[in-house]
N, C-alpha and C positions, 0 to 999 in steps of 0.2 A: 340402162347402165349410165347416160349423161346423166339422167334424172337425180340417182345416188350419187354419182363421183360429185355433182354440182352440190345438194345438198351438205354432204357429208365431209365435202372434202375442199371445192376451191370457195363454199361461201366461208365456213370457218379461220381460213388462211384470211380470207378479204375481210371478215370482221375484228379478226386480228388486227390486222394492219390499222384499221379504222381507230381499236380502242389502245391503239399504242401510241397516240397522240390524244389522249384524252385521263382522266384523273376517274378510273373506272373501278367503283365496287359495287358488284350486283347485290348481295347482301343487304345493303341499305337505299340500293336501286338510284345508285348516283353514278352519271354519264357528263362528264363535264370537261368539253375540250382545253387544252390546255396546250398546244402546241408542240413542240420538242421539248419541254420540260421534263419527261420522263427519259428523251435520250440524252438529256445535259447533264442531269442526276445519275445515270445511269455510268457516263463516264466517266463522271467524279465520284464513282464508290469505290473503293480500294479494295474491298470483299470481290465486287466482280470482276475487277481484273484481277487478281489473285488467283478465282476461279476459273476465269478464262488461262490464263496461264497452266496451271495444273491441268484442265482437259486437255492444251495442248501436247500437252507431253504424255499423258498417258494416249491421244489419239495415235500420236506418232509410236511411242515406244509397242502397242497393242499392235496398231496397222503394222508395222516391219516385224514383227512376230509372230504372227498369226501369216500372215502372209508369204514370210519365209520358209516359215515352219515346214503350212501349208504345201507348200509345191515340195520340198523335200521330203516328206511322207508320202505325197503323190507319187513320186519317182521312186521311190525303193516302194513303194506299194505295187506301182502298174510294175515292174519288177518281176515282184514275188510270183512265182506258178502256182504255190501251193496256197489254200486261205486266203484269197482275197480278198472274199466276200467279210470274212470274220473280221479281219482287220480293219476293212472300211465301215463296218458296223459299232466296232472299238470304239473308232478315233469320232464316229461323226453321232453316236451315242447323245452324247452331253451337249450339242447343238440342239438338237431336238427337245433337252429338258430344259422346263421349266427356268430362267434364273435364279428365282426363289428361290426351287429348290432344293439348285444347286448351292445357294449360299446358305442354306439351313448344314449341309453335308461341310464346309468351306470353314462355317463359322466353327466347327469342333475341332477343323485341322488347326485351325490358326490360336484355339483359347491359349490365353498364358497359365493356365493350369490343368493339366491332365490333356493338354491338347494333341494331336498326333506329331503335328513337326515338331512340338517343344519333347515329348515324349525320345521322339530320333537324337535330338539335340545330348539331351539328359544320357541316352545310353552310349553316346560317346564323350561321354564326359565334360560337353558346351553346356555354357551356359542357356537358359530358358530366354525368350524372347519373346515381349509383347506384342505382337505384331501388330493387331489391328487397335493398338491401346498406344503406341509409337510413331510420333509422326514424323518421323526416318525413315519409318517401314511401312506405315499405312497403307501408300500409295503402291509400292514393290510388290504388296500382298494381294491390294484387287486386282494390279495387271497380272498377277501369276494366274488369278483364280479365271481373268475373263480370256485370256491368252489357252488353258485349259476349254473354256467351253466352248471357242468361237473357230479354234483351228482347224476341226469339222468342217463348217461351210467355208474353209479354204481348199480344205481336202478334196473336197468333192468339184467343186469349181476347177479345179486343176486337172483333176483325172480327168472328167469329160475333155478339157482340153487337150488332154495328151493322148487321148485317143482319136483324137479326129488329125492327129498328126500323119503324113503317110509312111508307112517301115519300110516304103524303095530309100526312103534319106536316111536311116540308119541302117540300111544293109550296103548303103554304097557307100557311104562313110566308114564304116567296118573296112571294108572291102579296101579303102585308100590308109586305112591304118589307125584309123582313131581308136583311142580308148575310151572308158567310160564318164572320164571328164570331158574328152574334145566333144563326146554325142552332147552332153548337158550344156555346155555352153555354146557350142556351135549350131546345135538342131533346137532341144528344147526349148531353152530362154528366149529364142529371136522370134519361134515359131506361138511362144504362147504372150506375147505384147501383148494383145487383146485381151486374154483371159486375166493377165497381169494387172491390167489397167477396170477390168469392168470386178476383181477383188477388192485391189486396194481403194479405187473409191467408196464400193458396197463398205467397206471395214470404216473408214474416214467420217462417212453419214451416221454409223450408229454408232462408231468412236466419243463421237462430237458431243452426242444426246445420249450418255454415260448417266444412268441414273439409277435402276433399279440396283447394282450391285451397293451403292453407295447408299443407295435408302434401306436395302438388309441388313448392313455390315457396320455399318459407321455413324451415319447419320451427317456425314460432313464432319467428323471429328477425327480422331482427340483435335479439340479447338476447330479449328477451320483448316485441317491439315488436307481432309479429302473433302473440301466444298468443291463442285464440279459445277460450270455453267449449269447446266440442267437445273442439278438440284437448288441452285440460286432463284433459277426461272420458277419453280414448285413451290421451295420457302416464300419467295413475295406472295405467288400467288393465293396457296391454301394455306399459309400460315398469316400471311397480313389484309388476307382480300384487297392488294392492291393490282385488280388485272390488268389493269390498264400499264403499270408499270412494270409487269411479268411478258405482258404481249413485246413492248419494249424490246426487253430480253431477246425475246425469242424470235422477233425480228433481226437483230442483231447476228444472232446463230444460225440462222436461214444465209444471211450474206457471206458468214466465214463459212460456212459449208459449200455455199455457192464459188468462192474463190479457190479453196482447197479443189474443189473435184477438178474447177477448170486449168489446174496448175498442174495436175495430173493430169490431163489428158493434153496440155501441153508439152511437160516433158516425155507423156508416150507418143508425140511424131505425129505422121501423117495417120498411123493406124487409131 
């Protein structure tokens, strides 16, 4: 198991790091160190801060949705006596698929012609909307779609947590008069910090490295509306064989990921 993890896992990060100060295309089998020149380039491109901006916000807007979501389908789930099993199977369905997939089904909802939302729109009488053709809405459309697929492994992260909760604190809480707000805010929320804190950063890591919905759907357009770090890191790399300045990148995305998680789990406390 070292054997793999080392091969597979921390020599590619370490040679990463390596050819992200270096003018590297395998292609023509040229290695040629070059110092910070890829992170001075890097900062002075207006594309990737653009892009880095735009993940941000769909990280944040995704992560507080899915994550919200998530525990409140927990709670009226762990609830229900009847159909649990059905419902958790529902909701945590589309986690399990494919994204592809998911956006082959996504890209018919969204066409601007004959599509299903625009179809809703049309039968009461709104106007049709480009969605993923609009870059107003471009971005509103893949968080709808990734918010749909991801809230699943929020689902499920949360039930376990609300079952390892003990029922002597909701039946003595009953018992001194709470209703079914005082148990959620009193019992549940404080009780599930942990499970709070080990979703939203799970959600924040794969927020951050946003790519595949954005390479089915868009392609980083209309213009550069949904260019997402990721697929900035991908375009240099497979599209210019400039790896050395994609590693760059991707270094870069390692430390905002690194700051993000530790910023959450500083605002979640001692837990």
């Amino acid at each position: 198991m070292l054997l793999l993890y080392g091969v597979f896992y921390l020599f590619p990060i370490g040679w990463g790091l390596v050819g992200s100060f270096a003018d590297w295309n395998p292609i023509k089998g040229e290695f040629n160190f070059i110092g910070l020149a890829n992170y001075i380039e890097l900062m002075g491109d207006p594309l990737f801060l653009q892009s880095v901006g735009t993940t941000m916000v769909f990280t944040v807007v995704c992560t507080l949705c899915t994550s919200g979501l998530g525990l409140l389908l927990a709670v009226l789930v762990c609830g229900t006596r009847r159909m649990q099993n059905f419902f958790k199977t529902c909701i945590y369905l589309p986690y399990i698929t494919a994204i592809m997939s998911v956006a082959v089904v996504w890209r018919w909802i969204f066409l601007a012609q004959g599509g299903l939302l625009n179809n809703i729109l049309s039968s009461l009488g709104m106007q049709s909307v480009d969605w993923l053709g609009t870059s107003s809405t471009v971005m509103p459309s893949l968080m709808l779609m990734t918010i749909w697929h991801d809230v699943g492994f929020s689902l499920i992260l949360f039930i376990a947590g609300i079952s390892d909760i003990s029922p002597v604190l909701y039946e003595a809480a009953k018992v001194d008069g709470a209703n079914a707000f005082h148990l959620f805010r009193y019992i549940t929320v404080p009780m599930l910090s942990r499970t709070t804190a080990l979703v939203v950063v799970s959600n924040i890591i794969t927020y951050v490295q946003v790519y595949d919905q954005v390479m089915a759907l868009t392609k980083g357009g209309p213009g550069d509306a949904s260019y997402t770090a990721t697929y900035y890191l991908f375009d240099k790399a497979l599209g210019y064989y400039r790896f050395g300045y994609a590693s760059a990148t991707a270094v870069v995305l390692l430390v905002i990921i690194m700051l993000l998680s530790l910023l959450q789990f500083k605002l979640s406390g001692d837990d």
